[in-house]
N, C-alpha and C positions, 0 to 999 in steps of 0.2 A: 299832553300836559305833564312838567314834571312835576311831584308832591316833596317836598321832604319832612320826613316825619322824625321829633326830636324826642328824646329823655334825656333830663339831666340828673334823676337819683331815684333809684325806686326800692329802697332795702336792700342794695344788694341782689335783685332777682330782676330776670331777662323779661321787660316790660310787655307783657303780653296780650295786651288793649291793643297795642301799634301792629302787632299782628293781623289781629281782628279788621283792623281797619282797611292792611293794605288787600285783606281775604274778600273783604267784600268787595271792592273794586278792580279785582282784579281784571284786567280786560287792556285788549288793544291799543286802548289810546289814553292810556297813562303811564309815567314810570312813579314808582315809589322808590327813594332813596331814603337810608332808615341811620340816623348819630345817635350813638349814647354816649352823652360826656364824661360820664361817670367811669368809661371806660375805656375811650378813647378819644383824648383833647383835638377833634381834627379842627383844621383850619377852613372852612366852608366859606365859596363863594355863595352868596344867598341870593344873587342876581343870576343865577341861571338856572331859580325855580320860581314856577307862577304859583305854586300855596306852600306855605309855613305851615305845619301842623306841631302842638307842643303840650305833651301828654305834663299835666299839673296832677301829681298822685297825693301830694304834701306839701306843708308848707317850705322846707328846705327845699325842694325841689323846683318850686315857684317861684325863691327869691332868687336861685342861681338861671333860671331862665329868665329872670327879671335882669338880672347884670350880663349876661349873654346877649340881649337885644337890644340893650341901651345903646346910641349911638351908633345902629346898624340900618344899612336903607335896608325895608322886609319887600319881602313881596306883596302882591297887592292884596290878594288873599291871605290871613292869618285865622287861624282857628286854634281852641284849644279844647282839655278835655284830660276828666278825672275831676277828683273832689276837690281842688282848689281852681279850678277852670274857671268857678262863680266870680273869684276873688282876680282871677289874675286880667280878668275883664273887665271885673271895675277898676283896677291899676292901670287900662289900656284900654279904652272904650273902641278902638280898632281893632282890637282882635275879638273873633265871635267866641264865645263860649257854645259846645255842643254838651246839653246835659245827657244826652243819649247817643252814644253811637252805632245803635239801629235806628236811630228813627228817620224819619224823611226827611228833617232838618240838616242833617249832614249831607244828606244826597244833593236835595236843595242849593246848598251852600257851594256844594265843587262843582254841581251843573254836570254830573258824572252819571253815566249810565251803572247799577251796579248789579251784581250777581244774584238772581232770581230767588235760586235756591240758598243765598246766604240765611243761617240759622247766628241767633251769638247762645245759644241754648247747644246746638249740637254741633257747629263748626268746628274743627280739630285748627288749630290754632297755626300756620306754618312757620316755625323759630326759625326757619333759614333766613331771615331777614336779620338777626339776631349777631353780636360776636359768640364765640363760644362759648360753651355755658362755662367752662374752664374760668373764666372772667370773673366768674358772679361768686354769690357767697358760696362756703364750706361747711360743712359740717365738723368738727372738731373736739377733741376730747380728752388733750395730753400726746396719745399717740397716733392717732387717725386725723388723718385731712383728707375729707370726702366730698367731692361735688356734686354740688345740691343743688337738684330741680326744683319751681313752685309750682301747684295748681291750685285752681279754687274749686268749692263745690257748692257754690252758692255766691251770688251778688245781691249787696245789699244788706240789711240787718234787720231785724225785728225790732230791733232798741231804740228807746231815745236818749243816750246818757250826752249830757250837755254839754261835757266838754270835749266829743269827740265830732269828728268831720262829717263823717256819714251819714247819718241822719240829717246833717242839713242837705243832701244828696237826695236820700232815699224814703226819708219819711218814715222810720219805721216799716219796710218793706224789704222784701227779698224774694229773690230768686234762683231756682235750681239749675246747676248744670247738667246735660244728661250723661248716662254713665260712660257711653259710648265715647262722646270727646273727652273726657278725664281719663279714662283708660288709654285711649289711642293717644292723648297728648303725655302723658306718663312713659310710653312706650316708646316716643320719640325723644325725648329726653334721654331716657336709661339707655337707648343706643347712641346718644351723644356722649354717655359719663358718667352721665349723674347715677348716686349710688345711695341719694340719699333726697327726700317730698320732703317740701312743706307746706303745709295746707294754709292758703293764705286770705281763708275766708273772715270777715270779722270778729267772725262766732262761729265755730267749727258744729260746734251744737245748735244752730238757728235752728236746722231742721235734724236732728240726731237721729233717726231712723236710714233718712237719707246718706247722713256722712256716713254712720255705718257699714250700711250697704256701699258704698262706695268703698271704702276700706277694707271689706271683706272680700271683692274683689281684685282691686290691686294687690291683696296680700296671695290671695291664690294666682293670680302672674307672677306678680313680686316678689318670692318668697325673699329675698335677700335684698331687699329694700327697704330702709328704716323708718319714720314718719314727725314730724311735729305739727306740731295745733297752739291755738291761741282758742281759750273754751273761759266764759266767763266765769265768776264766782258762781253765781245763782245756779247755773247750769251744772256745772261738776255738783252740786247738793241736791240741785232739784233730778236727776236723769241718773243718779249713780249707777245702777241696772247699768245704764248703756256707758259710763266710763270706766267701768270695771272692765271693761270688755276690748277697752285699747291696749292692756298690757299684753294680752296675746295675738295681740294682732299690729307689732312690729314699732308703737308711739314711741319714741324712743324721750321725748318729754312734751311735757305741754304746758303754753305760758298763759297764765293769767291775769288782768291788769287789777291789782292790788288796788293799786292807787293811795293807798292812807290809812292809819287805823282811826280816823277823826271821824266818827258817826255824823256829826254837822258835817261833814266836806261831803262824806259819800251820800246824805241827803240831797245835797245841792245839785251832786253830780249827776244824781239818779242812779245810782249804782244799780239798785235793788239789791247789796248787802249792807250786811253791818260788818262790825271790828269782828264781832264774834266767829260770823260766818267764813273769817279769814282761818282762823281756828280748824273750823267745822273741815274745807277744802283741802289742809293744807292734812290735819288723819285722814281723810279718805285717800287721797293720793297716796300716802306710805302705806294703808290697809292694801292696795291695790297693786302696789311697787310701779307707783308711776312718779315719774320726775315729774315734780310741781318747779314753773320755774317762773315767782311774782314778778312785775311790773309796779313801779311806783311812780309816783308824781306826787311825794313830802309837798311843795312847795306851794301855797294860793294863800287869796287874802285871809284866810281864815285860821293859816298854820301856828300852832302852841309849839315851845319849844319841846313839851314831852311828845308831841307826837315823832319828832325823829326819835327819843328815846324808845319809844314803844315800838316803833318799826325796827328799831334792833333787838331788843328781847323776843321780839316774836324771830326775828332769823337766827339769834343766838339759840333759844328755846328748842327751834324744829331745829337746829343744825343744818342752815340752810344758805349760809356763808359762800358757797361755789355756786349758786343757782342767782345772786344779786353780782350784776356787774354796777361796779363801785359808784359810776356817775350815775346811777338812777336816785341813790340818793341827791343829786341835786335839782333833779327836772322840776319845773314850772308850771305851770298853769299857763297855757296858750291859750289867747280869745283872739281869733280870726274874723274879719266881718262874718255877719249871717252866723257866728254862732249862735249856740239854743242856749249858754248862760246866760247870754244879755238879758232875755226874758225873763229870768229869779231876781225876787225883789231883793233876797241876799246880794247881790252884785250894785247894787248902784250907789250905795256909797263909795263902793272903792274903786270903781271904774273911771278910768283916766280917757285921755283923748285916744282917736284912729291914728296911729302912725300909717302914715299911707306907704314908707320905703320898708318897715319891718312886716306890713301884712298883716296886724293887731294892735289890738285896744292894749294900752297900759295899765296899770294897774296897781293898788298900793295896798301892803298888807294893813294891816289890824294891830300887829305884835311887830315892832322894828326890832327886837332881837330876832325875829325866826328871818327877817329882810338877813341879818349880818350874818346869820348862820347860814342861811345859803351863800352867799357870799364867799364865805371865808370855807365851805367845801368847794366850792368850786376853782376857787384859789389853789386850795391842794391839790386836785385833780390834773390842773391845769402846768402846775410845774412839777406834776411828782410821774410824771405820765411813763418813765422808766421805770418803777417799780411794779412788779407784777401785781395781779390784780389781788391776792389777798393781801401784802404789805400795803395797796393803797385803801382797802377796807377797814383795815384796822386803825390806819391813821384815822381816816375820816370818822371811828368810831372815837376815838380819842377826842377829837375836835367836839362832836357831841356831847362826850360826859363833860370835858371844860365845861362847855355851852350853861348842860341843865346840872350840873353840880350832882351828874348819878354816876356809880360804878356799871358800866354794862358788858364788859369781858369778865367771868370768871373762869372759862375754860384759858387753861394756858397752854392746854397740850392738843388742841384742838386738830385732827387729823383732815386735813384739806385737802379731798378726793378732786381728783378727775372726772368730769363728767361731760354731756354733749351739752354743746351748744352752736348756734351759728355765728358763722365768724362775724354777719353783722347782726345787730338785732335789731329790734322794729321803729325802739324810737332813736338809735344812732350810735355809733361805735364806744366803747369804753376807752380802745386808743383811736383817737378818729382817722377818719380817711384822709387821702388830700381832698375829696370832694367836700365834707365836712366840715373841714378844721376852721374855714375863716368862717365859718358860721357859728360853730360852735362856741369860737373863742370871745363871740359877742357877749356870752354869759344871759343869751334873749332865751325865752322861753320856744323849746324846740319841738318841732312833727309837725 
């Protein structure tokens, strides 16, 4: 039997589920062939495999495997798999969704004998199925370009914050990986290149004893191995003890999803903080000397024109200007089927029809100036995309005070350090990729 097994965008980082996959089955009588579009546009005949496999990690990655199969004969077997797997199934009742790729349902599905001793807990992952990691995102800084490995150290999330994907996954649930595969797949990695982890758990602190432990580890292998995390608000306030304790042990920054300073949005969201609590995280990070690097989503039906104003006094305030890449001030509010907003009574006035070709519900603000104001940054973004990223910050902070009629630069001398980041970030490039761009350029609410 041949398989071919697809990705067409996963942050920038070597899709590591498709590993998993081809590891449990390894055996005699299959071959696995492994595309990433992302990385390399091949030309595939699809008629000299008997299963489609197509890893849906997001929604841009769902809609480009969405125009990838359009007008394609598949094979007769198609499967998918990842947190838009639910969606991309009801896009294409032909193709099976696998919510688990341990369970028997997959095995099931290929009629595959598979590997006894397959763990997805302790398996060590084999990337030689992989292009080089060389491919994938960097680490960067001004003067360093470092190739950057992922791993996780948990599946799943404890959370239910409503506008993200997971949880309609996972339930509020998670799972540990054991330290032996995190270690040994780090290990393969760093003899591929990579010089620089990213921990690609939802919440690096689901279980903070564990990620810990994990990192005190690869630090005493690693010693010259740098690190980032994605760690909630709540978590960085509520665990400080244990985030004080990644400045010496190689974090080199860690992102957290802001989202808004609109106390009604981050109810809706379920954040589990407030505006204040943005406050709270972003002194503990500098008490600590750790890169705080926010995440925003300004944009839902709920958005006041002051709230972009407030989102820049607080980065004007911390002097935190090189930690915002410029188009996060435009991102949207994504409703995917089977999101957990639909269920807030907040939501149904402004809930519009299923676009069944963009993969989401529509949506209409409350405030049609904060509609025009996204807009019109988006605009700038869009044609200023040569200007480096603090000339396009400033504009688009320009565009705001027009907007709310406030002054919000007073620093004119304002020193714009160097600092790390990854070349791509989670919710999508500041100059996009070519994978990106015609997505991007739709101005649709993105991830």
């Amino acid at each position: 039997m041949k398989i071919l097994l697809t990705s067409f965008y996963d942050l920038g980082k070597q899709p590591k589920i498709i590993a998993e996959i081809a590891d449990r089955y390894n055996n005699t009588e299959v071959h696995f062939d492994f595309v990433d579009f992302s990385v390399d546009n091949q030309n595939i005949d699809l008629n000299t495999y008997d299963v489609l496999g197509i890893y849906a990690p997001m929604h841009t990655a769902t809609i480009l495997s969405i125009e990838y199969i359009k007008d394609k004969k598949l094979p007769n077997k198609v499967f998918t798999f990842g947190l838009y797997g639910s969606v991309l199934e009801d896009f294409n009742p032909l193709i099976k969704y696998i919510k688990d790729i341990e369970s028997e349902e997959l095995t099931s599905f290929l009629k595959l004998n598979e590997n006894q001793e397959f763990s997805l807990k302790d398996n060590i992952p084999n990337r030689q199925i992989f292009p080089d990691i060389s491919n994938y995102a960097h680490l960067v800084d001004g003067s360093n370009n470092l190739i950057a490995g992922s791993v996780e150290t948990t599946y799943g999330c404890k959370h239910s914050c409503t506008h993200c994907p997971v949880p309609i996954s996972f339930n509020g649930s998670f799972k540990t990986y054991s330290l032996e595969k995190i270690v040994n797949d780090v290990q393969n990695q760093v003899n591929q290149g990579a010089e620089h982890i990213s921990f690609n758990d939802p919440d690096f602190f689901n279980g903070p004893i564990h990620a810990l432990k994990i990192l005190e580890a690869l630090n005493h292998k690693f010693p010259q191995i740098t690190y980032d995390s994605t760690i909630k608000v709540e978590h960085i306030i509520k665990y400080q003890k244990y985030f004080k304790e990644l400045a010496s042990l190689n974090m080199a920054f860690v992102i957290s999803a802001f989202e808004t300073t609109n106390d009604k949005v981050l109810t809706i969201l379920e954040k589990n903080h407030t505006s204040n609590d943005l406050n709270n995280s972003i002194e503990i990070s500098k008490e600590f000397g750790i890169d705080i690097r926010p995440t925003w989503m300004p944009f839902s039906p709920w958005t006041e024109l002051e709230d972009l104003s407030n989102i820049v006094e607080l980065i004007e305030g911390y002097q935190l200007r090189e930690t915002v890449d410029p188009i996060q001030l435009t991102i949207k509010l994504l409703i995917p089927k089977h999101s957990l907003i639909i269920k807030r009574p907040e939501i149904k006035k402004y809930l519009g029809d299923y676009e069944k070709e963009s993969l989401s519900f529509q949506w209409q603000y409350e405030n049609i100036h904060a509609e025009k104001l996204q807009f019109t940054l988006f605009d700038f973004i869009l044609n200023n995309s040569e200007l480096d990223e603090h000339k396009q910050y400033l504009g688009m902070v320009s565009i705001i005070e027009e907007f709310t009629r406030t002054k919000l630069i007073t620093n004119t001398n304002y020193d714009f350090k160097k600092v790390p980041k990854l070349s791509e970030t989670w919710f999508c490039c500041a100059e996009p990729s070519k994978i990106q761009l015609d997505r991007i350029k739709t101005n649709k609410a993105m991830i």
